[in-house]
ROKOLLUM-161024 format. One record per residue (C-alpha): residue in one letter; residue number from 0; x negated, y, z negated. Coordinates in Angstrom, 3 decimals. Each point is the difference from the previous one (the first is absolute). Last residue first. Example, Ala and Ser with C-alpha at 12.3 -4.5 7.8 and 13.67 -1.06 7.14 Angstrom:
2
- type, seq, xx, yy, zz
- S, 1, -13.670, -1.060, -7.140
- A, 0, 1.370, -3.440, -0.660
END
This chain:
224
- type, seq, xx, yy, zz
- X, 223, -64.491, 144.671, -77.000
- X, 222, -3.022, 2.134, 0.900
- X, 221, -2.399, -2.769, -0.134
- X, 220, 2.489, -1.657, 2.352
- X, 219, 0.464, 2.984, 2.445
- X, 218, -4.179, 0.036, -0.094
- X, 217, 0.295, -3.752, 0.994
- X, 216, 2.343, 0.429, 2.950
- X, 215, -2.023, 3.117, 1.208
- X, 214, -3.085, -2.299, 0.239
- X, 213, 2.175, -2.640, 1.706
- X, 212, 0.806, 2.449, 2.576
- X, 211, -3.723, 0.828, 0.989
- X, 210, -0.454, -3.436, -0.122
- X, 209, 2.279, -0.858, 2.676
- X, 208, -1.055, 3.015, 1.738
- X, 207, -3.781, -1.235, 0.079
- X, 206, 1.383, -3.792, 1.026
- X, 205, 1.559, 1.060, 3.466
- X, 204, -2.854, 2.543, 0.743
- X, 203, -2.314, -2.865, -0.043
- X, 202, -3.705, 1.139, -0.983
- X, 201, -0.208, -0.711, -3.531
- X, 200, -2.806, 1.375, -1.853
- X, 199, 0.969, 2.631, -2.107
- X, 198, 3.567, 0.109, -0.503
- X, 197, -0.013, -3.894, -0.207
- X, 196, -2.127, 0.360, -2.510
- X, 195, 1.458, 2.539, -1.982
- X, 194, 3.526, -1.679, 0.473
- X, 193, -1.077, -4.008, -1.040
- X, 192, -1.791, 1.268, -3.389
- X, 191, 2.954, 2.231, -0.857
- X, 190, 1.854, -3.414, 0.607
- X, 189, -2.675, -1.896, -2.168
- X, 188, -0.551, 2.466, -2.612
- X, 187, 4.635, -0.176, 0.159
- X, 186, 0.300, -3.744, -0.019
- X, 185, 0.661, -0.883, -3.922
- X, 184, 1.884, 3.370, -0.057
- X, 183, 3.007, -1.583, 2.376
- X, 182, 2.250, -0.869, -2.821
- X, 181, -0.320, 2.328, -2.342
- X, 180, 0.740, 2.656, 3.139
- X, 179, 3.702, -1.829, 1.011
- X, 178, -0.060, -0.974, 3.466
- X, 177, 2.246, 2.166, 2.215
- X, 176, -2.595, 1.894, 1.522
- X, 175, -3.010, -2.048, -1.184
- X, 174, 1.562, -3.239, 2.211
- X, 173, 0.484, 2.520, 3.084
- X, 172, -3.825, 0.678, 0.238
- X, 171, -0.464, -3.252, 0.158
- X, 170, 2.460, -0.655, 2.686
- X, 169, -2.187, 2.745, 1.668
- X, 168, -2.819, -1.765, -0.838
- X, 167, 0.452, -2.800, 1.465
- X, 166, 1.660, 1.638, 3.178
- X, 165, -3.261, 1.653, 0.708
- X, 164, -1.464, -3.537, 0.104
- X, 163, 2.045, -1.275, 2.762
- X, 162, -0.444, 3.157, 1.801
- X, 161, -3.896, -0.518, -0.826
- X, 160, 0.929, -3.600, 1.920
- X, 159, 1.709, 1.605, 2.893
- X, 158, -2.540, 2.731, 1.250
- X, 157, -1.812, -1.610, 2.336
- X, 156, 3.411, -1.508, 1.471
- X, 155, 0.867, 3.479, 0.429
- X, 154, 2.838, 2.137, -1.192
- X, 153, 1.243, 3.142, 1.221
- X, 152, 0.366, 2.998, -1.962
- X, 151, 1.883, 0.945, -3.638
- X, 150, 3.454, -0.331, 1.021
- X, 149, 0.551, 3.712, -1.605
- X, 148, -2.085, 1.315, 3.246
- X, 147, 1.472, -1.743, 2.469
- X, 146, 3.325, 1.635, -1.497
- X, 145, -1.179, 3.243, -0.297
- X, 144, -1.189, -0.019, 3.460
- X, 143, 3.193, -1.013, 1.186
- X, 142, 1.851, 2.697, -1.848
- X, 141, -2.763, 2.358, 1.691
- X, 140, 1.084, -1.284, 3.493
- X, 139, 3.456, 0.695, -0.689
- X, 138, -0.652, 3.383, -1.399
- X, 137, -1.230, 0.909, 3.218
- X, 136, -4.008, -0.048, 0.612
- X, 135, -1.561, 3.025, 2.507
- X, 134, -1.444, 1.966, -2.736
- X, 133, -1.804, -2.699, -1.842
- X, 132, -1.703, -0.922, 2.964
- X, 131, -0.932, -3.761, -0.284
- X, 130, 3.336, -1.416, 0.846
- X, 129, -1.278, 0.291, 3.948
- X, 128, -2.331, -2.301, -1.122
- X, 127, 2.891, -2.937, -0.463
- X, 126, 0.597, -1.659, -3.189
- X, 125, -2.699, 1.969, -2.336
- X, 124, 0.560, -2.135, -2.798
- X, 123, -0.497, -3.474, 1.658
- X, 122, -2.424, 1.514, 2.259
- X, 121, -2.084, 0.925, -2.276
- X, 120, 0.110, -3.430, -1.718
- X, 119, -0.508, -1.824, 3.218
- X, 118, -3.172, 1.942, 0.595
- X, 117, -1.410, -0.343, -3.844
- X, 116, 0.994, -3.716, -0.001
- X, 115, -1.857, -0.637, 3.620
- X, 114, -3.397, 2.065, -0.983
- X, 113, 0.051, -2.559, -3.271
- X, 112, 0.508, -2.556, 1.799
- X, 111, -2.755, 0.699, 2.611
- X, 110, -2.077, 0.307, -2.720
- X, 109, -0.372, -2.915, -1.564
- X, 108, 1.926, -0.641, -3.374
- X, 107, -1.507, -1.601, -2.298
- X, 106, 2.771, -2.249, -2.310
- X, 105, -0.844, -1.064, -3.815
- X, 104, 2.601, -1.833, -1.559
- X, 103, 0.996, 1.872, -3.275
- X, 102, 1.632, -2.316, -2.788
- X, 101, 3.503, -0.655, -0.119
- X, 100, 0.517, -1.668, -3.196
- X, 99, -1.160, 2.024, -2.706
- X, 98, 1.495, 3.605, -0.113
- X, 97, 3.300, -1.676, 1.133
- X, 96, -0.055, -2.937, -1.894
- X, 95, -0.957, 1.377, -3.083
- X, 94, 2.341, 2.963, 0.289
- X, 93, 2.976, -1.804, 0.769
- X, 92, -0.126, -3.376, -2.514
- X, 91, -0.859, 2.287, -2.692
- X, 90, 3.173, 2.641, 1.258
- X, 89, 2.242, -2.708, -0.003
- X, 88, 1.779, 0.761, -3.102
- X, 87, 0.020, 3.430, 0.525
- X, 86, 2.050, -0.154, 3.328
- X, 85, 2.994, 0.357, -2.431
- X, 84, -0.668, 4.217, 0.070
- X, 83, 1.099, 0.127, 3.464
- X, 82, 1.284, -3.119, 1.728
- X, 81, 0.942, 1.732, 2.840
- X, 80, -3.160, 1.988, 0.939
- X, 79, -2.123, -3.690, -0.561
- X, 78, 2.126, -1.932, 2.570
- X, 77, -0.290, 2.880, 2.369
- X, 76, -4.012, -0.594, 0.064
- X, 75, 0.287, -3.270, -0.894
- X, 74, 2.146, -0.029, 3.956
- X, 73, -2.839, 2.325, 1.909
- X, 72, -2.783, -2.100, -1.894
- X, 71, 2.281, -3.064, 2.053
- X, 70, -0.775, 2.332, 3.041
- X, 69, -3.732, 0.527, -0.247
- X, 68, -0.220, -3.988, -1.080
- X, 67, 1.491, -0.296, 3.418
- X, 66, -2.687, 2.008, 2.085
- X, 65, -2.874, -1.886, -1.801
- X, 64, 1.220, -3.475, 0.557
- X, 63, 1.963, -2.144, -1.944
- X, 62, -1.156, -3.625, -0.428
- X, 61, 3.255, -2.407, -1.145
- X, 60, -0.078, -2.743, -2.455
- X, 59, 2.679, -2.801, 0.526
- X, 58, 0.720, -2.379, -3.218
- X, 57, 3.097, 1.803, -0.882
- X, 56, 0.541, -0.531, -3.768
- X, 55, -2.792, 3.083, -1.017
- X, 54, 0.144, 2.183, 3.216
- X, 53, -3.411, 1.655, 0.999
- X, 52, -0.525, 2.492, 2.551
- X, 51, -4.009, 0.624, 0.593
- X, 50, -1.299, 3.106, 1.104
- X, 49, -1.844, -0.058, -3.768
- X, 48, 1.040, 3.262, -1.205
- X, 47, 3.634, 1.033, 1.630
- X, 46, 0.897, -3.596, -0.331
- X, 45, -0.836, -0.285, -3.577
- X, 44, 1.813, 3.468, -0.491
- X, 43, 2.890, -1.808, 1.765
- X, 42, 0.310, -3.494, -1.514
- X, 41, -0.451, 1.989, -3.669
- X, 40, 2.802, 2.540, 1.068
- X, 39, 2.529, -2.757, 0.817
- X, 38, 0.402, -2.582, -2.882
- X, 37, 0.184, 2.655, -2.873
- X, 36, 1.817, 2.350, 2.380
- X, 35, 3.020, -2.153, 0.604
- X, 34, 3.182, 1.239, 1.566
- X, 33, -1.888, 4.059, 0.727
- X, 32, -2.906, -1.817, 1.502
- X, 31, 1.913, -1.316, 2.427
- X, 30, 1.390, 2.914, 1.039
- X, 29, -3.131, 1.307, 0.622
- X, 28, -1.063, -2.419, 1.848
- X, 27, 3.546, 0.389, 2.373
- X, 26, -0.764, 3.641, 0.655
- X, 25, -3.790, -1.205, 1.007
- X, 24, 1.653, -2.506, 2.300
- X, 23, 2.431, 2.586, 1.392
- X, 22, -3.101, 2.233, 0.662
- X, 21, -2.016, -2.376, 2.025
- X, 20, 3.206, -0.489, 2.303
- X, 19, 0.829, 3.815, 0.483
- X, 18, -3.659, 0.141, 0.763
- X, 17, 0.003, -2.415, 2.877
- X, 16, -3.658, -1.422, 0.428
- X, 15, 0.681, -2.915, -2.833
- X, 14, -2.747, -0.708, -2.472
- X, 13, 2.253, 0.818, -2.797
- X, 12, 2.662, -2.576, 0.881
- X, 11, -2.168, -2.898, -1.519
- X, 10, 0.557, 2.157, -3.743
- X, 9, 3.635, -0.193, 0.451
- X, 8, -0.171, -3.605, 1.352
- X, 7, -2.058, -0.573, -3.716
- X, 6, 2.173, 1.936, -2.040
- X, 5, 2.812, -2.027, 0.994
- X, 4, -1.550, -3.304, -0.509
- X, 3, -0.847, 1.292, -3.616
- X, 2, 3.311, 0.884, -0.011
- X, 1, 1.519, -3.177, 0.523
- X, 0, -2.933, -1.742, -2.448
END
């Protein structure tokens, strides 16, 4: 019960502004899940799925919102890299919940958001328009670019639920790494399945380079 209390102020300090707070909280998740695994992992990837944190022998159930579940993903995702090969007995428990239990909620956007993400994204990268002339940039300026560039963009409120599901399927992707391939066959038509279609008809550009790594993760693991 102590460190299900623990996990659960770890998990309340995701939602704070201050990064170096957020990140201590995801630190301390994982170190959770290192003590117990069998008790932790199944509270997270049920959190992670549903938005809903629930603690069996504390009575309180928590919601979690979109931009939190994004950072407890964050923690599986390092809880997953350091359990290596002994992720494999959670890997039903993974896959089904992450393929199944965040479905797609539809979201038009008008117009005038889209105009305002393609502005602000430009001008994320670009920084300043006299950065625009490749001639005139120092080194400086192009190790700032690089760096804007690695981070992947700005993110929009528009955006934050196919963020949410991009992280699905990147933890997904990180089950077939380390998975072992018997294990994992059972899902592979439907995986395969999940990249060709995404591939073809999805428009977020968060979820089309998730896939596009989860299709290398399951050619690695027909390889292995």
């Amino acid at each position: 019960i102590i460190l299900k209390k623990i996990l659960r102020l770890a998990i309340s300090t995701l939602r704070d502004t201050e990064s170096y707070v957020y990140l201590a909280g995801i630190q301390t998740i994982v170190a959770i899940a290192d003590v117990k695994p069998q008790s932790v992992l199944p509270i997270i990837i049920f959190a992670i799925s549903t938005g809903v944190l629930k603690l069996n022998g504390i009575s309180l159930t928590t919601k979690i919102d979109e931009n939190d579940r994004v950072k407890l993903a964050e923690a599986l995702f390092f809880i997953i890299r350091r359990r290596g090969k002994a992720i494999n007995h959670y890997v039903t428990q993974l896959l089904g919940s992450m393929i199944y239990g965040n479905p797609k909620v539809e979201q038009l956007q008008s117009q005038s958001e889209v105009s305002v993400i393609q502005t602000q994204t430009h001008d994320y990268f670009m920084a300043r328009a006299e950065d625009t002339n490749e001639l005139t940039e120092t080194p400086d300026h192009l190790d700032k670019r690089t760096l804007r560039v690695n981070t992947g963009g700005p993110l929009f409120e528009v955006e934050l639920h196919d963020v949410l599901r991009s992280s699905c399927i990147f933890l997904v992707a990180e089950v077939v790494n380390f998975a072992f391939p018997s294990s994992i066959s059972s899902y592979v038509s439907e995986l395969v399945h999940l990249v060709i279609s995404a591939l073809h008809l999805e428009q977020s550009r968060s979820v089309r380079r998730a896939v596009s790594f989860l299709a290398a993760c399951i050619y690695g693991a027909a390889l292995r």
